[in-house]
N, C-alpha and C positions, 0 to 999 in steps of 0.2 A: 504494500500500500504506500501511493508516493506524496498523498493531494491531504491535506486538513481535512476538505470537503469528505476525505471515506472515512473519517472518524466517526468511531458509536458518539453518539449521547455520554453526557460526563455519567448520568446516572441508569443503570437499565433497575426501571421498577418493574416489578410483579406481585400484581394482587394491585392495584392502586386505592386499597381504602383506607379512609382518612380517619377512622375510627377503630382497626384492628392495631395491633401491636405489630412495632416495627426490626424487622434485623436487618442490620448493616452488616453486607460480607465484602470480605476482599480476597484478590484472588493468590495461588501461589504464585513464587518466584517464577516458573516457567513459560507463564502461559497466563492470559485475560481471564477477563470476566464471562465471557459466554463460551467457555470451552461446553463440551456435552455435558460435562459433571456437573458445570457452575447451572446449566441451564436447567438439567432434569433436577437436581435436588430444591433450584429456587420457586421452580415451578410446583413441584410436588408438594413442599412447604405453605406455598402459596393457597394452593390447595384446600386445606387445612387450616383457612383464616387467619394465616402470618402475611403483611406484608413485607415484600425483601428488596432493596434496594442495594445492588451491586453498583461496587466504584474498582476505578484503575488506579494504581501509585500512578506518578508522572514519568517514570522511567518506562512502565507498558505501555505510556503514551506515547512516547515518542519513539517505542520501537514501532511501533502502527503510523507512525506520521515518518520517520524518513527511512523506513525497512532497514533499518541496523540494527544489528540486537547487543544488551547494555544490560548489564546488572542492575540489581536493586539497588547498590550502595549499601551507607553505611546504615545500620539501623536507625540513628537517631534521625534521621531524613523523613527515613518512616513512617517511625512516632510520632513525629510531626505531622506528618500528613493525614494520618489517620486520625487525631484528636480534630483535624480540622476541619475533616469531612462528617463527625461524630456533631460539631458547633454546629449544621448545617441543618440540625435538625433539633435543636435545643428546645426549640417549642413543642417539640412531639414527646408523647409517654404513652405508655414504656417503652423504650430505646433498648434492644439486645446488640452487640455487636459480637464478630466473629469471624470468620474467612476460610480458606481454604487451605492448610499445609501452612506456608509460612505466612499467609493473611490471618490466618486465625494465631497464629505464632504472635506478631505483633499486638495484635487486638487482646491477647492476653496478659501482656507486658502493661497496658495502656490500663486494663478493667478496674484495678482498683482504685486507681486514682481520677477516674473517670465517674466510676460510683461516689465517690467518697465527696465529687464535686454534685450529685444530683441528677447525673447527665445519663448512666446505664443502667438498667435493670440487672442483668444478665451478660454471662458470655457463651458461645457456640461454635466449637472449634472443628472441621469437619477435615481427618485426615490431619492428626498432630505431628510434625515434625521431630517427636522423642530425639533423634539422632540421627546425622547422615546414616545412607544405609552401607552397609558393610562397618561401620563405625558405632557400636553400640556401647563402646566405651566415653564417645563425646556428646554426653547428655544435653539436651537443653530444657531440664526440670528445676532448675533452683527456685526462681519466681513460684513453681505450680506446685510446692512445697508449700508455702506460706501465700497463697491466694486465698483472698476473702469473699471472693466477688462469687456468687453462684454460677457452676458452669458446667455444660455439659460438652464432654468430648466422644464425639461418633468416628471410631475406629475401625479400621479390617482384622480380621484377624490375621492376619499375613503381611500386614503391613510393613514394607521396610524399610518403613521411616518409623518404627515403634510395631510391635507384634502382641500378642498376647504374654509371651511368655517374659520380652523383656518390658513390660509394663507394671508387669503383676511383682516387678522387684523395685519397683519405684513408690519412695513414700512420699505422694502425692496428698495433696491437703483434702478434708472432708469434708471441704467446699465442693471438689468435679464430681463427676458422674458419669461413668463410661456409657457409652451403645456400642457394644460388638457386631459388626458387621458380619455375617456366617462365611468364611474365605475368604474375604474382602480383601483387597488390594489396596494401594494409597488411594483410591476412587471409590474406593468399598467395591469391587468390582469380583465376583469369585469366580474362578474355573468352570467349565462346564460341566465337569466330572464332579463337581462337587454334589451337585442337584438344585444346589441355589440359583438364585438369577439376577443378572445385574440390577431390574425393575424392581426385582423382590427387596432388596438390600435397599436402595434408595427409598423408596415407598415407606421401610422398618424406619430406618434414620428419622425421615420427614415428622414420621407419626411421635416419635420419641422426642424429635426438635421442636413440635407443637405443644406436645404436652411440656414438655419442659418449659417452655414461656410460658405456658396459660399459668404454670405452677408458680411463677415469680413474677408475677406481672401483675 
């Protein structure tokens, strides 16, 4: 994409009512906001009387605006970005935020002191970043040890960015709340051999992502 003119909308809503509760997602490092995963699960959510509102960092914006591709940078750029887009909606309640892999990464870093201003309900972190994969030694749990803010994380079980097995050794605060995806992948996505279904799994999430807000909202 070479033109301003092919850019999305700074925001894609789903669900647009002005009376349900809202979640703010963002997407991972690799890829926007309307990859299939960002769309089926916002949709599905949607579904289910959440309105969802997806945003870009500026760095997936301007891989979309001059086709070079560029890191996220450094975190604190981020943070930034995200409390901003968080003020954008300071008139509305209840505000859940959350993202996808390293969008929900950020947004979890962001939740307590976000809450603690009035500003979030909730967090919802879909496909946790635990650790690069093959690197289960370089956690990124310290924050989600002492998080205060309610939060639910929707997980694969095969995740390897975080699995089952290396999850279940992390002492995480009794603020989160896992949703295991049945085989799930970083997408919640399971094998076919499994007997589950990629539909099956997002459809579980969505219904667990819903009640979860109705529960703190």
């Amino acid at each position: 994409m070479t033109g301003k003119a092919e850019l999305p909308p700074q925001w894609l809503i789903t669900g647009d009512n002005p009376s349900a509760p809202l979640l703010i997602l963002a997407h991972g490092a690799g890829a926007g906001f309307d990859t299939p995963f960002m769309t089926m699960i916002s949709e599905a959510i949607s579904a289910r009387g959440i309105m969802v509102a997806r945003f870009e960092f500026a760095y997936m914006r301007r891989r979309r605006e001059t086709g070079k591709r560029g890191g996220p940078g450094r975190a604190e750029r981020l943070l930034g970005e995200y409390e901003q887009r968080v003020r954008e909606w300071a008139a509305r309640a209840p505000v859940f935020i959350g993202g996808k892999s390293m969008g929900g990464r950020i947004a979890s870093m962001l939740a307590d002191d976000l809450r603690g201003q009035g500003l979030v309900s909730g967090l919802v972190c879909l496909g946790y970043p635990f650790h690069p994969p093959g690197k289960p030694q370089n956690t990124r749990t310290a924050h989600l040890e002492t998080l205060e803010t309610p939060a639910l994380i929707c997980q694969g079980e095969r995740d390897p960015f975080g699995n089952r097995q290396d999850v279940a050794a992390y002492a995480l605060s009794g603020a989160i709340t896992i949703h295991w995806a049945p085989d799930g992948d970083h997408d919640l996505k399971p094998r076919v051999k499994s007997g589950h279904t990629w539909e099956g799994n997002i459809r579980a999430a969505a219904r667990a992502v819903a009640a979860f807000i109705r529960g703190h909202a």
